[in-house]
Structures are given as C-alpha cells and as structure tokens.
Backbone as JSON, one array per atom type, in Angstrom:
{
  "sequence": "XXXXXXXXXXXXXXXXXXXXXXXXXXXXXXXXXXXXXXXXXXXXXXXXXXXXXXXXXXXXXXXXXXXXXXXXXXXXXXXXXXXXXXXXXXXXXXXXXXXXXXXXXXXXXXXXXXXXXXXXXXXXXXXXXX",
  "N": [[154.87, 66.87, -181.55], [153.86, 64.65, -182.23], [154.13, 64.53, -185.18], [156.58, 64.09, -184.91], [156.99, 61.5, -184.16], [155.62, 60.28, -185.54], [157.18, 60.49, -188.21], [159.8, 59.54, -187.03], [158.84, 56.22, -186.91], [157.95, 55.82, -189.33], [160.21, 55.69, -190.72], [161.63, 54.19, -189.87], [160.28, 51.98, -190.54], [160.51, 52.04, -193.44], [163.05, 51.69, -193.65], [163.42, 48.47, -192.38], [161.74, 47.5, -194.6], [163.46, 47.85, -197.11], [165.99, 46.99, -195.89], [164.73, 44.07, -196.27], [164.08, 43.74, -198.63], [166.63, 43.93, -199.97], [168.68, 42.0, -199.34], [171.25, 40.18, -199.18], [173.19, 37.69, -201.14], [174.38, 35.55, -199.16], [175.91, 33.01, -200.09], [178.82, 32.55, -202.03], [178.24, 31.7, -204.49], [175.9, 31.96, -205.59], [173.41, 34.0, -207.3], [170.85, 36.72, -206.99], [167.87, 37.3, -207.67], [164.91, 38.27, -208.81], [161.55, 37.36, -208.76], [158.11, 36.65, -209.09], [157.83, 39.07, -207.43], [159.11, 38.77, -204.79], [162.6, 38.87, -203.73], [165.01, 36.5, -204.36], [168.14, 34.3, -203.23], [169.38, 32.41, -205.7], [171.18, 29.53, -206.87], [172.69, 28.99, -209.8], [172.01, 26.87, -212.52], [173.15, 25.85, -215.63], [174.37, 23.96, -217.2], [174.48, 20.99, -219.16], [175.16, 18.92, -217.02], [174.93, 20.5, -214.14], [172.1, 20.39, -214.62], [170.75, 18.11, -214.77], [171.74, 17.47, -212.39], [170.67, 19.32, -210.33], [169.59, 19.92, -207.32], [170.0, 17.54, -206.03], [170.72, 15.93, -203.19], [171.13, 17.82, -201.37], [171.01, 19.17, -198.13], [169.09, 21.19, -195.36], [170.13, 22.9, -192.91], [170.75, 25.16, -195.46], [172.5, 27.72, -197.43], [170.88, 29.48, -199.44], [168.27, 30.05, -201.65], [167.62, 28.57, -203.77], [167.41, 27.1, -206.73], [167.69, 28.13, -210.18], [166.91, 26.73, -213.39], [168.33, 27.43, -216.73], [167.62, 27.25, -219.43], [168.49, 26.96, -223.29], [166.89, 26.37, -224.7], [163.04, 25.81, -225.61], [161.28, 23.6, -224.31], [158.95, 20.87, -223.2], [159.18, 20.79, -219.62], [161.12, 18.37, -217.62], [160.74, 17.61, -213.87], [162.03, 15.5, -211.03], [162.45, 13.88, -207.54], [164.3, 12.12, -206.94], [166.58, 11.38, -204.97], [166.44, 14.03, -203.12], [166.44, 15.91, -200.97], [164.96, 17.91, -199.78], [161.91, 19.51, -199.91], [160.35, 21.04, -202.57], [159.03, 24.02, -203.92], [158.67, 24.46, -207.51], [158.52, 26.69, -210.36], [157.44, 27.46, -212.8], [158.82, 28.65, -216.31], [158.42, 30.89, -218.7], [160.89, 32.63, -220.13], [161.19, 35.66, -218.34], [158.81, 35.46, -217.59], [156.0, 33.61, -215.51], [154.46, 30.64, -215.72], [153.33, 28.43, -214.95], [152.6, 26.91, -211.25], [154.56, 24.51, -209.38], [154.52, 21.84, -206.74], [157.44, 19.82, -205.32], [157.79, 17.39, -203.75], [160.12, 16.13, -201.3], [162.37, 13.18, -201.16], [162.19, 11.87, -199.2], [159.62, 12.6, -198.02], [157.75, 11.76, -199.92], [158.29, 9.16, -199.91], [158.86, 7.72, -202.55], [159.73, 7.81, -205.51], [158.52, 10.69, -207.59], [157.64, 12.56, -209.99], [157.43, 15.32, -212.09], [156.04, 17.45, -214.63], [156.3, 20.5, -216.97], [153.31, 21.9, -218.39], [153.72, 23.4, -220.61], [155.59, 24.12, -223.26], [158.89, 25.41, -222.36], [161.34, 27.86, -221.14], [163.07, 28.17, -218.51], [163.41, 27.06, -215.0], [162.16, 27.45, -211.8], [163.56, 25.98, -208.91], [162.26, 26.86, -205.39], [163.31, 26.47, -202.52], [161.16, 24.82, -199.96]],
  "CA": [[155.4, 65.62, -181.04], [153.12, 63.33, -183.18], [155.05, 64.46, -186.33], [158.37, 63.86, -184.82], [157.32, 60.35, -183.46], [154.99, 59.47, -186.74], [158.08, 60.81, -188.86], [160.71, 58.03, -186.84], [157.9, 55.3, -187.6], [158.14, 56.29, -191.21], [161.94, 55.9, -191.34], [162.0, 52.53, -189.16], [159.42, 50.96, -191.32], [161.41, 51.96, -194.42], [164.73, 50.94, -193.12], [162.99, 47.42, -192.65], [161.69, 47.37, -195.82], [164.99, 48.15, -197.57], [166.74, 45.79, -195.57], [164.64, 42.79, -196.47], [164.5, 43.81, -200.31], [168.18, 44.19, -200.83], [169.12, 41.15, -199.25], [172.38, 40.16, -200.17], [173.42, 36.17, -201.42], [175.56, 34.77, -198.4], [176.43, 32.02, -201.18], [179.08, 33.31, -203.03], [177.97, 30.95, -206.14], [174.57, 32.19, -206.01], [172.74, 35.13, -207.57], [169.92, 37.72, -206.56], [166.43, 37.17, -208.72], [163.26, 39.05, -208.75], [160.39, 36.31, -208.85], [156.89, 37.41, -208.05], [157.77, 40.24, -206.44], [159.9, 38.68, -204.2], [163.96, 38.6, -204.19], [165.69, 35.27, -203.87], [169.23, 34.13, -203.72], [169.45, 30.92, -206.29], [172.09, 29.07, -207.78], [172.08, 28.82, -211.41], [172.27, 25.72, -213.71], [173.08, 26.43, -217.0], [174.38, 23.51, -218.39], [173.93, 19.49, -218.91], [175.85, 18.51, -215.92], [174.15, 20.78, -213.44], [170.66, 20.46, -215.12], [171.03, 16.57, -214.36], [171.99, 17.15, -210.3], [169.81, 20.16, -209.5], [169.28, 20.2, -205.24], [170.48, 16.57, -205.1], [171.79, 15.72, -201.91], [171.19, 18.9, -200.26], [169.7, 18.78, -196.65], [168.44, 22.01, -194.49], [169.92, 24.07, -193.42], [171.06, 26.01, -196.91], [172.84, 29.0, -197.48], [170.49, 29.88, -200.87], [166.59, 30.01, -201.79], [166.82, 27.57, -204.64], [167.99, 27.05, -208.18], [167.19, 28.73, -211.34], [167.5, 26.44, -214.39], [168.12, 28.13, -217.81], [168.12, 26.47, -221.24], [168.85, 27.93, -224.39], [165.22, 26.29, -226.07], [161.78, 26.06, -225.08], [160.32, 22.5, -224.25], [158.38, 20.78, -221.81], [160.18, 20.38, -218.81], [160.3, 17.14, -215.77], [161.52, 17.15, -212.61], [161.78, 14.17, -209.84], [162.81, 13.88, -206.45], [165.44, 11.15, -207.11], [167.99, 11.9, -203.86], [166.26, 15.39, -203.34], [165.84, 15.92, -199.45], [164.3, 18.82, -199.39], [160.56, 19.79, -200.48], [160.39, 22.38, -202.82], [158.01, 24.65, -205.35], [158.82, 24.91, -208.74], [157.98, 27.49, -211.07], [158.05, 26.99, -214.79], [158.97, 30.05, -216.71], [159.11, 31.07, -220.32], [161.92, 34.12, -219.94], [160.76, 36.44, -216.86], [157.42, 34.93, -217.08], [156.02, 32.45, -214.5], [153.56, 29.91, -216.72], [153.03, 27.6, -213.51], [153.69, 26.66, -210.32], [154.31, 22.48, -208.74], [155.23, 21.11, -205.42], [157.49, 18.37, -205.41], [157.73, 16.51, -201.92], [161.46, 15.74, -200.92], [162.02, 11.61, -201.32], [161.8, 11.26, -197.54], [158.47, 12.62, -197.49], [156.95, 11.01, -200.02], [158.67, 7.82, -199.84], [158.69, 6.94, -203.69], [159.63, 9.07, -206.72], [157.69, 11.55, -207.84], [158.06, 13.03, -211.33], [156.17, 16.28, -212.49], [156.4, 18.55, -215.57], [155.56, 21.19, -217.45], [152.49, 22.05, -218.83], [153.41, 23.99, -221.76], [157.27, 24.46, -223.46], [159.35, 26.88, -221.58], [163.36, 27.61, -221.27], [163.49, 28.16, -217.44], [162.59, 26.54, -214.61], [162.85, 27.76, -210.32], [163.31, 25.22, -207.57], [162.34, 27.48, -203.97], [162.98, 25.24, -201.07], [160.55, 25.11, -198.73]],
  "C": [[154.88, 64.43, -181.86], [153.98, 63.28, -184.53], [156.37, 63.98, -186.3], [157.9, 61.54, -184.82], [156.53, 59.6, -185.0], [156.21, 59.08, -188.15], [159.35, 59.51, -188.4], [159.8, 56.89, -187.0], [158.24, 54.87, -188.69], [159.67, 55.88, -191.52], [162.29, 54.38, -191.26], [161.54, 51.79, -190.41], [160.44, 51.19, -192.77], [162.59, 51.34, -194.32], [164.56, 49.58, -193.24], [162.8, 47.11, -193.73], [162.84, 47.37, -196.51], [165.87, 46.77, -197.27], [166.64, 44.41, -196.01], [164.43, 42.54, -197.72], [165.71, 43.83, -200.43], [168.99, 43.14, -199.98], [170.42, 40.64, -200.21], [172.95, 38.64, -199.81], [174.62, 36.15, -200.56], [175.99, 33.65, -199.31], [176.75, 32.83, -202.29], [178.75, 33.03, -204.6], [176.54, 31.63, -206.47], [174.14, 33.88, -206.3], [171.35, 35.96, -207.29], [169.09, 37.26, -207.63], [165.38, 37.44, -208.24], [162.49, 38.14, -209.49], [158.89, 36.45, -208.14], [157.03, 38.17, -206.78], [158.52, 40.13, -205.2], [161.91, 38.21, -204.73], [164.43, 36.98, -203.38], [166.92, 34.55, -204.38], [169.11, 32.7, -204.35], [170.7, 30.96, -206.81], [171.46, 28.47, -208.92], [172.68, 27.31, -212.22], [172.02, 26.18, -214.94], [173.7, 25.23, -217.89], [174.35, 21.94, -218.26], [174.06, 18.88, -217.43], [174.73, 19.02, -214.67], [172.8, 20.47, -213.47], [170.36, 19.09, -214.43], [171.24, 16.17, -212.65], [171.22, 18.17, -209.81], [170.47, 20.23, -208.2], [169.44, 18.87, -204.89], [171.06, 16.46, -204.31], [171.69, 16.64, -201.18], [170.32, 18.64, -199.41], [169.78, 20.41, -196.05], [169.41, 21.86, -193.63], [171.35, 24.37, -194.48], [171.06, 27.49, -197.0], [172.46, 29.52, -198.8], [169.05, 29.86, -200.84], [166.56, 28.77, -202.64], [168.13, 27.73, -205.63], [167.37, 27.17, -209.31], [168.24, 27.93, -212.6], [166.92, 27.01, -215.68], [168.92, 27.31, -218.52], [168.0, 27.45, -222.26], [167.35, 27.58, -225.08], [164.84, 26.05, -225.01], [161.55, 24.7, -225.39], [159.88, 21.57, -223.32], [159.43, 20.12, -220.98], [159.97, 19.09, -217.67], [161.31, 16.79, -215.21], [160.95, 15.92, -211.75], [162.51, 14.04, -208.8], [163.97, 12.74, -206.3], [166.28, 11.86, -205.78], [167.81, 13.15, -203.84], [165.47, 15.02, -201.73], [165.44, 16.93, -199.0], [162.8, 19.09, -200.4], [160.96, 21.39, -201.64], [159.3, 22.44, -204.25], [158.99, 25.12, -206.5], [158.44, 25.89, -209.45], [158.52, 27.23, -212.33], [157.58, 28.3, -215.12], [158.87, 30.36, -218.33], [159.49, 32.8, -219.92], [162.0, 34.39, -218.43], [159.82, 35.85, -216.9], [156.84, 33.67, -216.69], [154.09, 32.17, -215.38], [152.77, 28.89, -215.8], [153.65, 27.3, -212.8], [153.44, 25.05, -209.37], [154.9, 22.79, -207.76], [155.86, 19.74, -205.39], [158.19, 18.23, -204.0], [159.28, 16.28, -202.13], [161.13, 13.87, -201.13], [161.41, 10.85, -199.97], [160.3, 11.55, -197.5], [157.65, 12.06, -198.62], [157.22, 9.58, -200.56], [158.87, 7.26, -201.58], [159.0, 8.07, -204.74], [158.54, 9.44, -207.0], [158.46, 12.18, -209.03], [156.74, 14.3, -211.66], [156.79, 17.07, -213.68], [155.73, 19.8, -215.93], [154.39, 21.26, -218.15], [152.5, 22.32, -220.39], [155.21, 23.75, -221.78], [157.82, 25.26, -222.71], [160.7, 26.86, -221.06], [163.61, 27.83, -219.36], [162.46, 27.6, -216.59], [163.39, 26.72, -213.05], [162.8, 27.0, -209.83], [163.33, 26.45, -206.17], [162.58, 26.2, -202.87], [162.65, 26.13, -200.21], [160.62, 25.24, -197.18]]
}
C-alpha cells in the first residue's frame, strides 16, 4: 500500500512539474525563453522601432513575462522608465549569457526618471515584470 500511494505522489508531483515547465505563451506575439532556469513568455524587439517603445504604456495585468531585446552588435546598453508603469528586472546578456541583473522602478513609483545601463557591451537585453 505504501508503494501504490508513494508511486501516485511520484506521478502528481511530476505532472506538476511538467505542467509549470511547459507553460505555453497565451500571447500569441510572444515566445517561450529559458532564462536562469526558468521559462518565460516574452515579446521580442528586434528592431529600431520596438527597441525605442519597449513596455511603454503597459499596465498590470499582462498576458506575457517581459521583453527580450536583441541587437545584431555588442554595446553598452540604457534603459529608463520614461511612460513605463510597471517595475521590472532587467537582465543584460551577451548571447545566452546573463552578465547582470538591474531593477528599474515603474515612473509611478519612483516619481522621476530613472536611467540605468549596462556594465559591460552586450547584444541582448530581458525586461521581467515584476
């Protein structure tokens, strides 16, 4: 009886697991990305236009994790909360690899622009909202 009941345990807990890894992007614009070990649906900026509006204007609640911007070169990057109403962590990337990670405050919360960059060069760069 312990095997049977340790054995459905074992299945549940997997099933869970499963479920909350293979999450699947309710935003049909947005794509799946493996980011420290966790999956998260972002929309992608790829080119001047987008790069330039990011998560402006968006308010809570959001059918996405964030936005993953990708440039073709490597150089330091800076974001600012300009008309950005939601809080969110950054991650600065060179490729797959995460080089550092910022918090920039939404405008409402910290009343005043805020500007932050990169540290080092690097062609991508995550917004998570918090």
């Amino acid at each position: 009886m312990k095997k049977i009941i340790t054995l459905i345990l074992f299945i549940f807990a997997l099933s869970i697991y499963l479920l909350i890894n293979n999450k699947q992007c309710s935003n049909k614009q947005a794509k799946k990305y493996l980011i420290n070990s966790k999956n998260y649906c972002l929309l992608t900026a790829s080119n001047q236009e987008q790069w330039e509006k990011g998560l402006m204007f968006y308010k809570k609640p959001v059918n996405f994790d964030g936005m993953i911007f990708i440039s073709p070169n490597k150089e330091t990057r800076s974001f600012w909360n300009k008309n950005t109403y939601l809080d969110l962590d950054l991650y600065w990337m060179n490729e797959d690899k995460i080089v550092g990670k910022s918090f920039l405050p939404s405008i409402l919360k910290s009343e005043n622009l805020v500007t932050i960059s990169s540290e080092e060069e690097i062609n991508r760069v995550v917004e998570i909202v918090k």
